[in-house]
C-alpha positions as a Markdown table, in Angstrom:
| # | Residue | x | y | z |
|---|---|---|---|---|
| 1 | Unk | -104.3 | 26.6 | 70.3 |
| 2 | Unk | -106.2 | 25.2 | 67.3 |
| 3 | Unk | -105.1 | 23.6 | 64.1 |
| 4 | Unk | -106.3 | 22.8 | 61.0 |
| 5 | Unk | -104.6 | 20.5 | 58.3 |
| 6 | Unk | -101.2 | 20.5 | 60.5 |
| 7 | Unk | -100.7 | 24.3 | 60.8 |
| 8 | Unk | -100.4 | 26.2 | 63.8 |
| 9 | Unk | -102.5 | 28.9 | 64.2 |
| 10 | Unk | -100.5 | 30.2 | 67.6 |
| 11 | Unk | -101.3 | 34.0 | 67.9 |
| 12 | Unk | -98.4 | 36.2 | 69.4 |
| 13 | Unk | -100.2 | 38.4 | 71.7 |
| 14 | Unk | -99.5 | 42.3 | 70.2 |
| 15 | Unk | -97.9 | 41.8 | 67.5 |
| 16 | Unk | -100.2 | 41.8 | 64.2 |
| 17 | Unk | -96.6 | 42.0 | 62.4 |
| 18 | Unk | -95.8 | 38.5 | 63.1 |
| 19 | Unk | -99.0 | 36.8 | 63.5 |
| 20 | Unk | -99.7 | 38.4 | 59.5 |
| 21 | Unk | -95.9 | 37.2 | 58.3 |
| 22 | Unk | -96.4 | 33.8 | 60.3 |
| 23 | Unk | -100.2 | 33.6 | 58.3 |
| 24 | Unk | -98.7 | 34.2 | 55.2 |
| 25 | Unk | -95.6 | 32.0 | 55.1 |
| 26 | Unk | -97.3 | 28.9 | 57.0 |
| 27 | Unk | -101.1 | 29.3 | 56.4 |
| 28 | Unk | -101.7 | 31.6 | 53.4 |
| 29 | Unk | -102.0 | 29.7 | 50.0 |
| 30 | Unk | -102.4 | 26.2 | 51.3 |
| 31 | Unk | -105.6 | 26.9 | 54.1 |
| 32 | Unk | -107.7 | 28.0 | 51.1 |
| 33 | Unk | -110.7 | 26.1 | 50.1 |
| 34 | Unk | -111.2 | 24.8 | 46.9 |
| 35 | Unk | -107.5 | 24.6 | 45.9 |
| 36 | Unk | -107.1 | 21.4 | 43.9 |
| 37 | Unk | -103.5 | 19.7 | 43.8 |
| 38 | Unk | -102.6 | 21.4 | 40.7 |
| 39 | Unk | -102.9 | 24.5 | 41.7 |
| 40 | Unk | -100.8 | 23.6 | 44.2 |
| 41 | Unk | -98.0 | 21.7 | 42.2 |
| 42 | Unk | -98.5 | 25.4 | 39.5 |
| 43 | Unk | -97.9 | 27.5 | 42.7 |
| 44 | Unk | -95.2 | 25.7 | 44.2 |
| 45 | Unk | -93.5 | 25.8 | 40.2 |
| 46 | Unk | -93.7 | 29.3 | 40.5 |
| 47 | Unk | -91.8 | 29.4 | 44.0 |
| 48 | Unk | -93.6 | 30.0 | 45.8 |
| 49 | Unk | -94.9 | 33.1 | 45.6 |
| 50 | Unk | -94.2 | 34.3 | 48.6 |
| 51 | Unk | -91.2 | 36.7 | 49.7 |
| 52 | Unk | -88.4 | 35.7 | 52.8 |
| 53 | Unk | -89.6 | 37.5 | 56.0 |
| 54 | Unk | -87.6 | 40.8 | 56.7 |
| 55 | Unk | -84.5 | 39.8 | 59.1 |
| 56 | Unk | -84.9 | 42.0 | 61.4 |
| 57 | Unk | -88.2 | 40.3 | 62.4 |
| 58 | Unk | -85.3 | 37.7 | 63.8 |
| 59 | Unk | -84.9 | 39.5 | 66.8 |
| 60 | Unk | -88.4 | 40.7 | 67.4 |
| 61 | Unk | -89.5 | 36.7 | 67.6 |
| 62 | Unk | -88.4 | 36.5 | 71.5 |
| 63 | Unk | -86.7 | 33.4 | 70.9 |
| 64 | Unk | -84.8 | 32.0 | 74.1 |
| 65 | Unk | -81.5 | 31.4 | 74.0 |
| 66 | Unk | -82.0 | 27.6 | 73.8 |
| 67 | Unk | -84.5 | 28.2 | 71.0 |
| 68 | Unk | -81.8 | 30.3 | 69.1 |
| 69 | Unk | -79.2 | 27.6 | 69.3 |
| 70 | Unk | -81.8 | 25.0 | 68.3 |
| 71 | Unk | -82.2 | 27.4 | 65.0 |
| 72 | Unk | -78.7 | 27.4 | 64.3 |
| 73 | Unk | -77.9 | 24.0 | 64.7 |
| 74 | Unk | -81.1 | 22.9 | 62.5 |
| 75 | Unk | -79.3 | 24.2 | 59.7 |
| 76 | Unk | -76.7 | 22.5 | 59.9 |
| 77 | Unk | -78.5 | 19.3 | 59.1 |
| 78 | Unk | -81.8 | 19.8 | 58.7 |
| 79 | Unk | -82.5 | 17.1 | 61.4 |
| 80 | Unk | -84.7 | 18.7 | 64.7 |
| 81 | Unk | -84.0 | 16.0 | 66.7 |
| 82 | Unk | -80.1 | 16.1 | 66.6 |
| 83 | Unk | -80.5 | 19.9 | 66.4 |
| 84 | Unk | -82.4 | 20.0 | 69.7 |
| 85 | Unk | -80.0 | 17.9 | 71.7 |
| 86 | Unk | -77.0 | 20.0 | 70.1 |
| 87 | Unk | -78.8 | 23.0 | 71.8 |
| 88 | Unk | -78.9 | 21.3 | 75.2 |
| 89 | Unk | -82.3 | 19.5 | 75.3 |
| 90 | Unk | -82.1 | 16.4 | 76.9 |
| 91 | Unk | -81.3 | 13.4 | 74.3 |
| 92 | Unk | -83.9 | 11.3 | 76.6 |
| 93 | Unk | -87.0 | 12.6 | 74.5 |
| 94 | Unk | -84.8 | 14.6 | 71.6 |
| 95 | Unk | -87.5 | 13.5 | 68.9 |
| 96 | Unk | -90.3 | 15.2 | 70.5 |
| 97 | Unk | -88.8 | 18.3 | 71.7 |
| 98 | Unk | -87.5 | 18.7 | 67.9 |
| 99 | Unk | -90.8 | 18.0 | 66.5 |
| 100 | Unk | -92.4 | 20.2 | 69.4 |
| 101 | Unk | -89.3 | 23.0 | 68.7 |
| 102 | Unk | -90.0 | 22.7 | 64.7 |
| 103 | Unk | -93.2 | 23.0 | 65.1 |
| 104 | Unk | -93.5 | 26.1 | 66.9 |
| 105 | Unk | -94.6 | 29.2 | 64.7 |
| 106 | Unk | -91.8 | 31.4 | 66.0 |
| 107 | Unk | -89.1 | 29.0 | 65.2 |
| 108 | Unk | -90.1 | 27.5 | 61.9 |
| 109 | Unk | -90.2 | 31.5 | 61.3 |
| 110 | Unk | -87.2 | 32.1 | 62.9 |
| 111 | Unk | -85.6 | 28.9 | 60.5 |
| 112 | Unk | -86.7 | 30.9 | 57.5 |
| 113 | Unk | -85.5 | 33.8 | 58.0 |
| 114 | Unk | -82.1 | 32.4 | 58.6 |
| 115 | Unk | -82.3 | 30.3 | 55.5 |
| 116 | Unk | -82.5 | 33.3 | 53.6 |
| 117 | Unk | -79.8 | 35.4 | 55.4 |
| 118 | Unk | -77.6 | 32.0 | 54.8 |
| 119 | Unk | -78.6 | 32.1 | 50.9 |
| 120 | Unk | -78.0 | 35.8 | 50.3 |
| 121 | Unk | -75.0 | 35.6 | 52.3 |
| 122 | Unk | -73.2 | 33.0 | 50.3 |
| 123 | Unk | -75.3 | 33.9 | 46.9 |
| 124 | Unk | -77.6 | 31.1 | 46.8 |
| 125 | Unk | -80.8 | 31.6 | 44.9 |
| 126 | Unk | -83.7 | 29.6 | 43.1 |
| 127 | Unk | -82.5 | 30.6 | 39.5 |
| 128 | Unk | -78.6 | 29.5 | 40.8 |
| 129 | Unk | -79.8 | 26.2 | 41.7 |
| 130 | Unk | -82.1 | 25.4 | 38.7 |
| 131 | Unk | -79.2 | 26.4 | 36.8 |
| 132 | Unk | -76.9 | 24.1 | 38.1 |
| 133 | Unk | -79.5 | 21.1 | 38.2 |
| 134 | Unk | -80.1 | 22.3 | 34.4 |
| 135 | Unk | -76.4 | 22.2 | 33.3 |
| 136 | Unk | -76.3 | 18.1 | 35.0 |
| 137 | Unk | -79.9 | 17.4 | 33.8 |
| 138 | Unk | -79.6 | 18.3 | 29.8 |
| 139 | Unk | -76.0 | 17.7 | 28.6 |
| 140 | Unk | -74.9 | 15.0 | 27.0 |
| 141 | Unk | -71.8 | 14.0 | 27.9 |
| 142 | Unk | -70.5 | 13.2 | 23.9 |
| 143 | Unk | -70.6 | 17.0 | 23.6 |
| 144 | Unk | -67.7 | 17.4 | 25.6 |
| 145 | Unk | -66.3 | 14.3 | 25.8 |
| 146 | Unk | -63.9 | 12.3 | 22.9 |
| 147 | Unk | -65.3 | 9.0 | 23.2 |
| 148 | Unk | -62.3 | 7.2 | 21.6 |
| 149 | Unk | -60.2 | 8.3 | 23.9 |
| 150 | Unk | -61.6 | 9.9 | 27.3 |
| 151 | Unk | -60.4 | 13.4 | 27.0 |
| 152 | Unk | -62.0 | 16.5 | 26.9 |
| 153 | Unk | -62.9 | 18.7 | 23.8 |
| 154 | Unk | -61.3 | 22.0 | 23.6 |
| 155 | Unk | -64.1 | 23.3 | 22.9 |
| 156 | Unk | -66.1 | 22.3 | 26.4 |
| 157 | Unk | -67.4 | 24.8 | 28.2 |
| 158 | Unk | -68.0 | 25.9 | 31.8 |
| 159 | Unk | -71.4 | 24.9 | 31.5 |
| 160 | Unk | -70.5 | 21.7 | 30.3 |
| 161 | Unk | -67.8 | 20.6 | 32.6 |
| 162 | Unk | -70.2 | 21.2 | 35.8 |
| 163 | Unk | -72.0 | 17.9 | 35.1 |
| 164 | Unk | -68.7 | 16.1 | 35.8 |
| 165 | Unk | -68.9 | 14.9 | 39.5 |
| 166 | Unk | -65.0 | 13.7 | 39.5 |
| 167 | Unk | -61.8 | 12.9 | 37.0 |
| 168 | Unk | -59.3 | 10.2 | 37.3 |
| 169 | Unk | -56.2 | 10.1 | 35.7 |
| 170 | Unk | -53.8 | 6.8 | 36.1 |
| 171 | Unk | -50.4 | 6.0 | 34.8 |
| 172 | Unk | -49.1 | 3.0 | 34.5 |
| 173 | Unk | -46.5 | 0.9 | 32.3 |
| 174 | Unk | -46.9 | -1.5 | 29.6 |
| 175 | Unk | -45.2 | -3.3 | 27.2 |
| 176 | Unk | -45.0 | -1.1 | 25.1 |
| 177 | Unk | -44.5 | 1.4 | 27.0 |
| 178 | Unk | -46.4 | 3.9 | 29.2 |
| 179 | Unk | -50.5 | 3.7 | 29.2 |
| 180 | Unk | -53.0 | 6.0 | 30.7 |
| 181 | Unk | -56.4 | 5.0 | 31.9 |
| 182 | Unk | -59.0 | 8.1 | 32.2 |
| 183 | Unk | -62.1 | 8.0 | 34.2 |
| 184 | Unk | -64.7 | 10.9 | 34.2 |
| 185 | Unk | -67.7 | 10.5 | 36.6 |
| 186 | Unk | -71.2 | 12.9 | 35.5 |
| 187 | Unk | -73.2 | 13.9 | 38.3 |
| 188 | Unk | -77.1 | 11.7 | 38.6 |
| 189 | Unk | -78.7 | 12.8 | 35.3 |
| 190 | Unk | -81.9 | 11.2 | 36.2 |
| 191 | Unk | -81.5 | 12.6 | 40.0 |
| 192 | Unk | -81.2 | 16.1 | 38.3 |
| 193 | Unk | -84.6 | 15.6 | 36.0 |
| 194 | Unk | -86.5 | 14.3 | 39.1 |
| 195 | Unk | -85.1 | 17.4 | 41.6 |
| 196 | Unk | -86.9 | 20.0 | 37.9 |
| 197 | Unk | -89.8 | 17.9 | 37.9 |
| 198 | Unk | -90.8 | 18.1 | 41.3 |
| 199 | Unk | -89.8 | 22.1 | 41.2 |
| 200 | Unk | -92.4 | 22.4 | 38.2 |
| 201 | Unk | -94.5 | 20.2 | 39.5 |
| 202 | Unk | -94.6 | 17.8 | 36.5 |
| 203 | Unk | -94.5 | 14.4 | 38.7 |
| 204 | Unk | -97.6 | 13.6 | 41.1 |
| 205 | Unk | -96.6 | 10.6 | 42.8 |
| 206 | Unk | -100.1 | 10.3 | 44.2 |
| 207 | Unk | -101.6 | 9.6 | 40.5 |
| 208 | Unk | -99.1 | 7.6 | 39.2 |
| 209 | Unk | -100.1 | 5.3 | 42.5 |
| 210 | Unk | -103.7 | 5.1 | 41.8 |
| 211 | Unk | -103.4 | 4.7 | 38.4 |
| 212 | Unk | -101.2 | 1.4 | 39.2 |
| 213 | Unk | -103.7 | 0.4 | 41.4 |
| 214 | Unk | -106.5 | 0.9 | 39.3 |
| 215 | Unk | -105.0 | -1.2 | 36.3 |
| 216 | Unk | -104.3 | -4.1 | 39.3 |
| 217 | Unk | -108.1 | -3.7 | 40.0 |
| 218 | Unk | -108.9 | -4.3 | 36.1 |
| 219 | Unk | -106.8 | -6.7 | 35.9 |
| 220 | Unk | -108.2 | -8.9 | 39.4 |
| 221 | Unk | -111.8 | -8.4 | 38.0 |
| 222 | Unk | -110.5 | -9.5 | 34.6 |
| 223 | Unk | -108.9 | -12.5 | 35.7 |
| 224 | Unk | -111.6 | -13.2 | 38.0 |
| 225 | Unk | -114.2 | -12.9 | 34.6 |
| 226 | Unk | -112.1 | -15.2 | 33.0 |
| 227 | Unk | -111.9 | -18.1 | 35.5 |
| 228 | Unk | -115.9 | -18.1 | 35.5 |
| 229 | Unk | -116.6 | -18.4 | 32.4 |
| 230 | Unk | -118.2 | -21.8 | 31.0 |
| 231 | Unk | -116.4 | -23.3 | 27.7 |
């Protein structure tokens, strides 16, 4: 089995289907020469350009019955280790057999397609979520909220209200008489920015780190300049 740049490139012996589905999910658009970062970051923006494997490939996979299992409990959590002891691999060497088990062509195949059985079975799409992380990411919060005295406006909409992560209402008496403190909690406006971002692509972590680290080279070489100069 060879590999280049971390991908698998496991054939399945008669069956072109698979091996072309399991080329163009895992291999296609990243294996290219040439393709600069920002291609990548415009392609990934774009999601991804490439349509969820028919489920009926599911059963053509020849997954074991371990292997199955191991699929459905990774999507529970997303974590391969705890999914592959869950599935009855022994907990002795759990992190390699998960990473061996996620790393299989079939499975991460397999995963897929029962991500997007999962999402069209409870309604999930792309637009849905960019939706919702657009609703949290762009309000602001005085729209919908009377600042003098915590309540909301009448005229707050759906939209508006599902940036509000939690409400707390609490009695108590006074003096004067009864008093009411109100809490409202907004869901991570700068979380919900960073989650866009990275979906369009707009932050490159990998520039903004050279960039500080070339301004910390200028600045050595300048303070090095300066302590060598003769008055």
């Amino acid at each position: 089995m060879a590999t280049k740049k971390g991908f698998s490139r496991t054939k399945f012996p008669n069956n072109d289907r698979i091996n072309a589905i399991v080329k163009e999910q895992f291999t296609g658009p990243y294996l290219k020469k040439g393709i600069t970062e920002k291609a990548k970051a415009k392609a990934r923006a774009r999601k991804q350009i490439l349509p969820s494997p028919p489920e009926e490939l599911f059963e053509e996979l020849g997954l074991n019955p371990m292997q199955k299992l191991f699929v459905d409990e990774y999507l529970i959590d997303l974590n391969a280790a705890q999914a592959a002891m869950r599935a009855g691999y022994s907990p002795d060497n759990a992190g390699f057999q998960g990473h061996c088990l996620i790393t299989n062509p079939k499975i991460k195949l397999a995963i897929s397609i029962a991500k997007a059985k999962r999402a069209r079975r409870v309604g999930i799409t792309q637009d849905r979520v960019i939706q919702e992380l657009a609703k949290i990411a762009f309000l602001n919060p005085i729209d919908m909220i009377n600042p003098s005295n915590v309540t909301l406006k009448s005229k707050a909409s759906r939209d508006d209200t599902a940036a509000i992560s939690s409400l707390r209402v609490k009695r108590f008496l006074t003096k004067g008489g009864n008093g009411v403190e109100r809490e409202v909690k907004m869901y991570d406006k700068i979380r919900a920015l960073e989650l866009l971002g990275k979906h369009m692509g707009i932050f490159n972590d990998k520039l903004s780190i050279n960039a500080e680290m070339m301004v910390k080279i200028i600045d050595d070489i300048g303070d090095s300049d300066d302590s060598g100069t003769e008055s």
